[in-house]
N, C-alpha and C positions, 0 to 999 in steps of 0.2 A: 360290332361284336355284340351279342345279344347278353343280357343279364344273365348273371350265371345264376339265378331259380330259373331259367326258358332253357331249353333244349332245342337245337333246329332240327327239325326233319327234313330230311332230302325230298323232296317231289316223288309222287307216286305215276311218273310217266317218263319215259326213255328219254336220255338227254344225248342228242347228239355232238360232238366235240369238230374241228376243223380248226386242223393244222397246216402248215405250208402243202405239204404233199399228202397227208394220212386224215382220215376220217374213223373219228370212233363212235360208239355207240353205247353208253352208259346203261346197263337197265334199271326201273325202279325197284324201290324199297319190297316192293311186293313179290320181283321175279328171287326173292333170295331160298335157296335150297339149302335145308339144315343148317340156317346161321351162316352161309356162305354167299356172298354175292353172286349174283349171275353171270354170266360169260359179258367179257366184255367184244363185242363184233368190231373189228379192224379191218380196213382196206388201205392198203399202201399204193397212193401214184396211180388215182385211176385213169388222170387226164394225161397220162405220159403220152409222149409219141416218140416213134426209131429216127424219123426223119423232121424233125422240127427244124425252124429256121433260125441258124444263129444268131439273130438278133432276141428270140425271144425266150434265151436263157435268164436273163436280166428281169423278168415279168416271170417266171414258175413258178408261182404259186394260186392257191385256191382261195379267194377273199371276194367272190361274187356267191350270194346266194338265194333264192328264192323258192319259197313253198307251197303247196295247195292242199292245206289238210283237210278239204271235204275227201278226195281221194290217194289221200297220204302220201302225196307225191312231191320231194325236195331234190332241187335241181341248184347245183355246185357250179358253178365257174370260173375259168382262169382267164386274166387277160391272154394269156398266147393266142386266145380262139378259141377257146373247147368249152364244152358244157355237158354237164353228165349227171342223167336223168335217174334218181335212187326210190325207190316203191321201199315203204316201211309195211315190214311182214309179221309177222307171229310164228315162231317154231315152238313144237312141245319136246319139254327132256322129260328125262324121267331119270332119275339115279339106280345104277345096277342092279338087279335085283328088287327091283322095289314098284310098284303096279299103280304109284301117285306119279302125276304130270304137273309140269309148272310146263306156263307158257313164259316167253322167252322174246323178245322184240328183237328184230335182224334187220338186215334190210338189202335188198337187191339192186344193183345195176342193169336198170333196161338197156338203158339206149348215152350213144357219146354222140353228142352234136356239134359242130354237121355233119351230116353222116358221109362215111367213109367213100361212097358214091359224088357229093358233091366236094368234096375237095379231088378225087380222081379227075372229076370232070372241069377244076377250075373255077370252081363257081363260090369261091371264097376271097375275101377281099387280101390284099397283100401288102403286107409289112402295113397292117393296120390291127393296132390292141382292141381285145372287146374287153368296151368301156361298160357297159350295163348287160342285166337282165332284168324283163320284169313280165309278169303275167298277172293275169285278167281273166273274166270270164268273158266268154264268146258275147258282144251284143246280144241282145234277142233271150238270154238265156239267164238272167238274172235271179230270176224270181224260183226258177227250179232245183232243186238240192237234191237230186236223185244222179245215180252212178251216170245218167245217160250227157249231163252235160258237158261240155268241151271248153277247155281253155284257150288260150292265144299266148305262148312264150314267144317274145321277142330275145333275139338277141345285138345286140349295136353295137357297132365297130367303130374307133377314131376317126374312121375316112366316112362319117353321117352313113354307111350301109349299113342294111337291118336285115335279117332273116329272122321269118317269121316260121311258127312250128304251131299246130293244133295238136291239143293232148286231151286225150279222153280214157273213160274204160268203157269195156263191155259190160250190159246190164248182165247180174248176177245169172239170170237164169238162159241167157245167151251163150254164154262163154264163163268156163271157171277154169284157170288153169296160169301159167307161166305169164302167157303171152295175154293177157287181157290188158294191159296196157296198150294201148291205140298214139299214136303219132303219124 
């Protein structure tokens, strides 16, 4: 507890929250509009699934997490198997009638891993929890800080299988849009 002459200040950068199932998004001190705090960004049960396998009700929750803030990219995991890849964005509000913007931290769900294609096709491990995630930068690529370089997300399963994923973006003047996230 801080000396009561010191005041804490909250952090002037978005705090993300992770819950069993909900992900929140706190914004700084700065996104506040007329004395009022900013929107708080909620996603409930991103890593749900219809057809999961009853053993990995016992494991649902989200307590895996790994980030790459050259390209603002935090990627969530649950042992059942899933992982799900979040882009931290900027949106502007502006209050009714009124012609000032604050910008506003959100953030997007690219992508759920493995993709919906590789578990169709079997090519996921069974009745095995994933135990880790982690990322890296691509060998060879160390020394470069520009949008162009690529990652390596690993993901690892109890039965020692690993699926590996590259993530990158499009350089700025390539591609600007939704989809500029690359996997």
């Amino acid at each position: 507890m801080p000396p009561k002459d010191q005041t804490t200040v909250p952090p002037d950068c978005p705090i993300l929250v992770i819950s069993a199932h909900d992900l929140f998004l706190l914004q700084p001190q700065s996104c506040r509009i007329n004395d009022i705090d900013g929107p708080v960004i909620a996603m409930h049960d991103p890593l749900s699934q219809i057809k999961a396998p009853d053993w990995s009700k016992y494991y649902d929750r989200m307590n895996l997490l790994a980030q790459i803030p050259e390209i603002g990219v935090i990627i969530v995991g649950s042992p059942k198997g899933r992982a799900a890849i979040f882009t931290l964005t900027q949106v502007s509000l502006s209050k009714r009638g009124s012609t000032k913007h604050k910008k506003v931290f959100a953030f997007r769900l690219d992508h759920i891993l493995p993709f919906a294609c590789q578990e169709r096709a079997g090519l996921l491990p069974r009745k095995a929890l994933l135990a880790g995630i982690a990322v890296g930068p691509i060998q060879g690529a160390l020394g470069t800080m520009d949008l162009s370089r690529r990652w390596r997300l690993l993901l690892s399963f109890t039965d020692h299988s690993v699926l590996s994923y590259e993530i990158g973006k499009y350089r700025e003047e390539e591609y600007q849009g939704v989809e500029a996230l690359v996997i």
